[in-house]
DRENBA-698751 format. One record per residue (C-alpha): x, y, z; residue in one letter; chain; residue number from 1. Coordinates in steps of 0.5 Angstrom, whole numbers, padded with zeros to 4 digits. Layout:
BEGIN
{site {X, Y, Z}, A, A, NUM}
...
***
This chain:
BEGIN
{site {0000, 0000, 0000}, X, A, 1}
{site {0002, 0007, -0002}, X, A, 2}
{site {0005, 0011, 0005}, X, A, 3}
{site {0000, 0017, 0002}, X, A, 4}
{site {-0006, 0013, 0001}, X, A, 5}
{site {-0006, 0011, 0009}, X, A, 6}
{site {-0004, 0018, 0011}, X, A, 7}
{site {-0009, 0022, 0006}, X, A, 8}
{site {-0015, 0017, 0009}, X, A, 9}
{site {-0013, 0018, 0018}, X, A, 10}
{site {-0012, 0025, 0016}, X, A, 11}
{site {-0018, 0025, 0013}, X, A, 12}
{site {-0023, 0021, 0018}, X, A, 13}
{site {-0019, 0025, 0024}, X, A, 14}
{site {-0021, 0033, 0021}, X, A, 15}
{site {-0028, 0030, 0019}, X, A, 16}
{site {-0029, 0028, 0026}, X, A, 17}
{site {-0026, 0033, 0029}, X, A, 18}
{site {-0030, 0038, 0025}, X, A, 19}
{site {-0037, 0034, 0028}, X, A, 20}
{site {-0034, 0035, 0034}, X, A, 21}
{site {-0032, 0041, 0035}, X, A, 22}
{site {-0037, 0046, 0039}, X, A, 23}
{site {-0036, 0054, 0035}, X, A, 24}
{site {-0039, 0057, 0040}, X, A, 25}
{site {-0036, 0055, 0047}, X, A, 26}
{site {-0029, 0053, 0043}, X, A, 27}
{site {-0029, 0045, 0046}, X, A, 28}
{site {-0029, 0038, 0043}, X, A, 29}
{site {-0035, 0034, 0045}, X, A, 30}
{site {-0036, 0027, 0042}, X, A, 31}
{site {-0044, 0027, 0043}, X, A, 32}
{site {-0043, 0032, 0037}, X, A, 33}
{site {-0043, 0027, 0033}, X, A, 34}
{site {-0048, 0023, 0033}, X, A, 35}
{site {-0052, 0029, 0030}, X, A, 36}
{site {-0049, 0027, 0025}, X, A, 37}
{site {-0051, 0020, 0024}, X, A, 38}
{site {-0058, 0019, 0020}, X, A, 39}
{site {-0059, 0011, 0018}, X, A, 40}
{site {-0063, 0014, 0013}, X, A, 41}
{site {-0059, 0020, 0009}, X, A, 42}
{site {-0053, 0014, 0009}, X, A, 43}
{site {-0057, 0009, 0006}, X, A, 44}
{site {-0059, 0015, 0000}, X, A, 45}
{site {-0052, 0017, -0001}, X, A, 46}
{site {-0048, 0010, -0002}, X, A, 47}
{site {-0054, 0008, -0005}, X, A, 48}
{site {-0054, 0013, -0010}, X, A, 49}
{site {-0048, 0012, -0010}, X, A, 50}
{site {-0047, 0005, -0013}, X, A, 51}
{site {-0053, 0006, -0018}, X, A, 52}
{site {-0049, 0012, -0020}, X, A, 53}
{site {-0044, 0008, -0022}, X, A, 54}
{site {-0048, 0001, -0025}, X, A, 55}
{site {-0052, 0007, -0029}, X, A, 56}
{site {-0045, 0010, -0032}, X, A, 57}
{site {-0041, 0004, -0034}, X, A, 58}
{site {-0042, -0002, -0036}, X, A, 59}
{site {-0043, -0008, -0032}, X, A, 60}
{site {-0037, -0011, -0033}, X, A, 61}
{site {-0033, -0004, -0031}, X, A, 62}
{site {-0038, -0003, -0026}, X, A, 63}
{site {-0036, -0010, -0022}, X, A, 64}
{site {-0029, -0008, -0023}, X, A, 65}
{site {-0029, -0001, -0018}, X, A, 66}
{site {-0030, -0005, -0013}, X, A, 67}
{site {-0024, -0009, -0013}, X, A, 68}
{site {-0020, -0003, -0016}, X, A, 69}
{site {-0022, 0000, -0009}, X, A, 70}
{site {-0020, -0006, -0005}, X, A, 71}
{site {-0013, -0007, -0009}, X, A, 72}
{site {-0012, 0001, -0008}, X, A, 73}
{site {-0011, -0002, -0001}, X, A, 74}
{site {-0005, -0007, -0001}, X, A, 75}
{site {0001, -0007, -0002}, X, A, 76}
{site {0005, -0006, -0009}, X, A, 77}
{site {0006, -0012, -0013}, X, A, 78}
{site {0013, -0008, -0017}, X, A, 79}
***
């Protein structure tokens, strides 16, 4: 796995997390900020959508293959 694909996605969830648990108005962390944050129902649309979007704008055949493209993006280097 590439050192920046690692880096890049702990950064990345430690800000969003951070930024939903961070009160403007008193300047403090709270970790119950975020569950205002979870709806199982806005999930549901955005990943969802998120893959019919994708079925609809590729064929089949590559369509099946992003998920694996994703999955290889996570190990290591073969070269």
């Amino acid at each position: 796995m590439e050192q920046g694909t690692l880096i890049g996605t702990i950064l990345a969830w430690f800000f969003l997390l951070f930024a939903m648990m961070f009160d403007m108005n008193t300047f403090t962390v709270n970790a119950g900020n975020a569950m205002y944050f979870w709806d199982t129902g806005s999930l549901m649309i955005v990943f969802g959508g998120t893959i019919a979007s994708t079925f609809i704008s590729h064929p089949m055949g590559l369509a099946k293959g992003m998920f694996g493209f994703i999955g290889r993006s996570w190990k290591p280097n073969s070269h």
